[in-house]
C-alpha positions as a Markdown table, in Angstrom:
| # | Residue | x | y | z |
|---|---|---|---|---|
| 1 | Unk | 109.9 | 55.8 | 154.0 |
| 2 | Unk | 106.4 | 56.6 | 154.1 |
| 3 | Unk | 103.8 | 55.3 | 151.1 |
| 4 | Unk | 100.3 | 56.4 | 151.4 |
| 5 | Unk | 97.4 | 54.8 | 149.2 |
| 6 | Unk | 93.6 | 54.8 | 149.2 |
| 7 | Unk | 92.7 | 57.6 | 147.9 |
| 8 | Unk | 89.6 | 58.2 | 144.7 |
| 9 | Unk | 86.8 | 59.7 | 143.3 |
| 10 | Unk | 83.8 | 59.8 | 145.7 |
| 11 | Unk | 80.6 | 61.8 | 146.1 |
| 12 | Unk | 79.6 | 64.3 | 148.4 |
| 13 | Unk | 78.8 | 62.3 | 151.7 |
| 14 | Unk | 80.7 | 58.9 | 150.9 |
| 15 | Unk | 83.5 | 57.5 | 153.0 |
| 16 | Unk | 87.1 | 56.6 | 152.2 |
| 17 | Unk | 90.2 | 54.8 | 154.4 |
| 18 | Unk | 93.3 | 56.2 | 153.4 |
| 19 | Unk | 96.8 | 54.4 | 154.5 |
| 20 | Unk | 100.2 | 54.9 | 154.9 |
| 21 | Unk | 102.9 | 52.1 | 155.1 |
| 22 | Unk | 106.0 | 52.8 | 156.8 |
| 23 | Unk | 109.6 | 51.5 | 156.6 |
| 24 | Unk | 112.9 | 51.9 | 157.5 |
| 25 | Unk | 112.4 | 53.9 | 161.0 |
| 26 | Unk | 110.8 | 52.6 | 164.4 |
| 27 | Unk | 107.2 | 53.3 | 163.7 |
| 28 | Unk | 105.9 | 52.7 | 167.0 |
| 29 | Unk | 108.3 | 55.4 | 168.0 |
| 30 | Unk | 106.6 | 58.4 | 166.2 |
| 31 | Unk | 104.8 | 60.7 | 166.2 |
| 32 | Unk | 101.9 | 60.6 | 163.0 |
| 33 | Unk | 100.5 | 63.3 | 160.8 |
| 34 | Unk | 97.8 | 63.5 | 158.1 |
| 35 | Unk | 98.6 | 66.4 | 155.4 |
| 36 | Unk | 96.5 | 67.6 | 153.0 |
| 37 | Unk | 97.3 | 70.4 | 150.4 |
| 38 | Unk | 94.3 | 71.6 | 148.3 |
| 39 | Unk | 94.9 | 73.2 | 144.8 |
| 40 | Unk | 96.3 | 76.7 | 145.3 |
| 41 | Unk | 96.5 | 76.3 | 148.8 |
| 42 | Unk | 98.9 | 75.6 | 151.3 |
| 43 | Unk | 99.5 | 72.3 | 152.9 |
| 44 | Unk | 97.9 | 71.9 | 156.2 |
| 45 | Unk | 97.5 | 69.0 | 159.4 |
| 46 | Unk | 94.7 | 67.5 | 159.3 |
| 47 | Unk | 95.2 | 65.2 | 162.4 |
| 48 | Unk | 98.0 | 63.8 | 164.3 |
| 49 | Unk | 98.6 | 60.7 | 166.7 |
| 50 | Unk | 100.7 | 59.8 | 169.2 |
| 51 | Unk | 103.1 | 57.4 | 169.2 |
| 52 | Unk | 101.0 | 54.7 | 171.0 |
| 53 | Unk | 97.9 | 55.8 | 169.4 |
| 54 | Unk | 96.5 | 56.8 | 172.9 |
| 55 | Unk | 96.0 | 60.6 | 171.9 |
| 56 | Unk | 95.2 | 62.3 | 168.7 |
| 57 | Unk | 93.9 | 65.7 | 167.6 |
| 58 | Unk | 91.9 | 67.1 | 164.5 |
| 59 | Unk | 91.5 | 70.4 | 162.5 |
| 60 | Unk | 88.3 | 71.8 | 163.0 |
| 61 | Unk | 87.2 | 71.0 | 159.4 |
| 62 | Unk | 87.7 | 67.4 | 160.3 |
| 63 | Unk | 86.7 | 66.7 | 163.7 |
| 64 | Unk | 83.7 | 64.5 | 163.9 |
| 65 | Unk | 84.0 | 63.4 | 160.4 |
| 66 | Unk | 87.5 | 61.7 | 159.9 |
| 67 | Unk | 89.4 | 59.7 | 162.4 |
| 68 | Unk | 93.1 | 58.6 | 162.6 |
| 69 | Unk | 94.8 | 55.5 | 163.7 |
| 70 | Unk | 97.5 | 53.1 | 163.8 |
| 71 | Unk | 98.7 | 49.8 | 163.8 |
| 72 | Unk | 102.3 | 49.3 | 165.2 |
| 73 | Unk | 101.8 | 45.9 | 164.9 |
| 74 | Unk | 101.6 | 46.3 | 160.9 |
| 75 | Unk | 103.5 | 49.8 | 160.4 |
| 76 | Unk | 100.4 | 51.3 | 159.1 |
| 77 | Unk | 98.8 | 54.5 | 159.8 |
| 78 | Unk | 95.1 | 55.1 | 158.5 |
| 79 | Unk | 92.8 | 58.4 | 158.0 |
| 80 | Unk | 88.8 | 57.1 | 158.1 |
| 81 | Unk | 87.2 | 60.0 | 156.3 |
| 82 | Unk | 83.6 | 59.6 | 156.5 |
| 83 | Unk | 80.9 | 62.3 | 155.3 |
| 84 | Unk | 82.9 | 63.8 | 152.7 |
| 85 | Unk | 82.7 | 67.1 | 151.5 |
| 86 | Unk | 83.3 | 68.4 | 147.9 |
| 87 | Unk | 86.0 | 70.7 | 150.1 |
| 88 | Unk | 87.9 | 67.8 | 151.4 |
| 89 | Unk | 89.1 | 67.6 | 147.9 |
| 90 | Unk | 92.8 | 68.0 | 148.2 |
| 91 | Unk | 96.4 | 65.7 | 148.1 |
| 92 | Unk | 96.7 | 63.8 | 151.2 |
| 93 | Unk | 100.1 | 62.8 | 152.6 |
| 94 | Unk | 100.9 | 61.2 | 155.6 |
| 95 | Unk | 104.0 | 62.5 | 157.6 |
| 96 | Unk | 106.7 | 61.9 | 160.6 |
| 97 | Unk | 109.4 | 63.7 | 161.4 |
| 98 | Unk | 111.7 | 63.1 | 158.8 |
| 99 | Unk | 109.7 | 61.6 | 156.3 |
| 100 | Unk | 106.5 | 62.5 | 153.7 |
| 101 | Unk | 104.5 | 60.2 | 151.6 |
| 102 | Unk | 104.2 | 60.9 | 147.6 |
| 103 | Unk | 100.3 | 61.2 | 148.7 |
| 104 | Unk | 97.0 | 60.3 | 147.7 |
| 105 | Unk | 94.5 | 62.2 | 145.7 |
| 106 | Unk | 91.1 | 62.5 | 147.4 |
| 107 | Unk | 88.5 | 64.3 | 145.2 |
| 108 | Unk | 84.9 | 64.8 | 146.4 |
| 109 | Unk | 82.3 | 65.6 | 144.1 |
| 110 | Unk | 78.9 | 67.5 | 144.6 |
C-alpha cells in the first residue's frame, strides 16, 4: 500500500516535498516511481530510484529542478520539487511494482 501526501497550491517558482508512505511489501526491496498525470493528459514517470537509493533518473522536464529520494529506514519515498512551473501542475502518485498511491494534487500558479 502506497499513500502519498504533500501536495498544494503554490506559485510559479516555489518549492514543494511530496511523500509517499509505504506498507505491507519490503520497501527497501523496490524499485520507486514518481507519476504524474496532467488534466487531459496521459500519466507519465517523472523519476525513478533504485532500490538502495544509489541510482535515480528524471524526465527531461524535471531534471535539475526536482529530486527523488528514500528512506528505507522510515518506508518513505520523497519527490523535492523546487522551481515550479505553472506546467508541473498535474496529479502526482508514487508507484512500485504492484502498487499506486491515491495521489497528490500539485497545482502551480503563474
Amino acid at each position: 500500500q502506497l499513500e502519498d501526501s504533500g501536495g498544494g497550491l503554490v506559485q510559479a517558482g516555489a518549492s514543494l516535498r511530496l511523500s509517499c508512505a509505504a506498507s505491507g511489501f519490503t520497501f527497501s526491496s523496490a524499485l520507486m516511481y514518481w507519476y504524474r498525470q496532467a488534466p487531459g493528459t496521459e500519466r507519465g514517470l517523472v523519476a525513478w530510484i533504485s532500490n538502495g537509493g544509489a541510482v535515480t533518473n528524471y524526465a527531461g522536464s524535471v531534471k535539475g529542478r526536482f529530486t527523488i529520494s528514500r528512506d528505507n529506514a522510515k518506508n518513505m519515498l520523497y519527490l523535492q520539487m523546487n522551481s515550479l512551473k505553472p506546467e508541473d501542475t498535474a496529479v502526482y502518485y508514487c508507484k512500485t511494482a504492484n502498487y499506486w498511491g491515491q495521489g497528490t494534487q500539485v497545482t502551480v500558479s503563474s
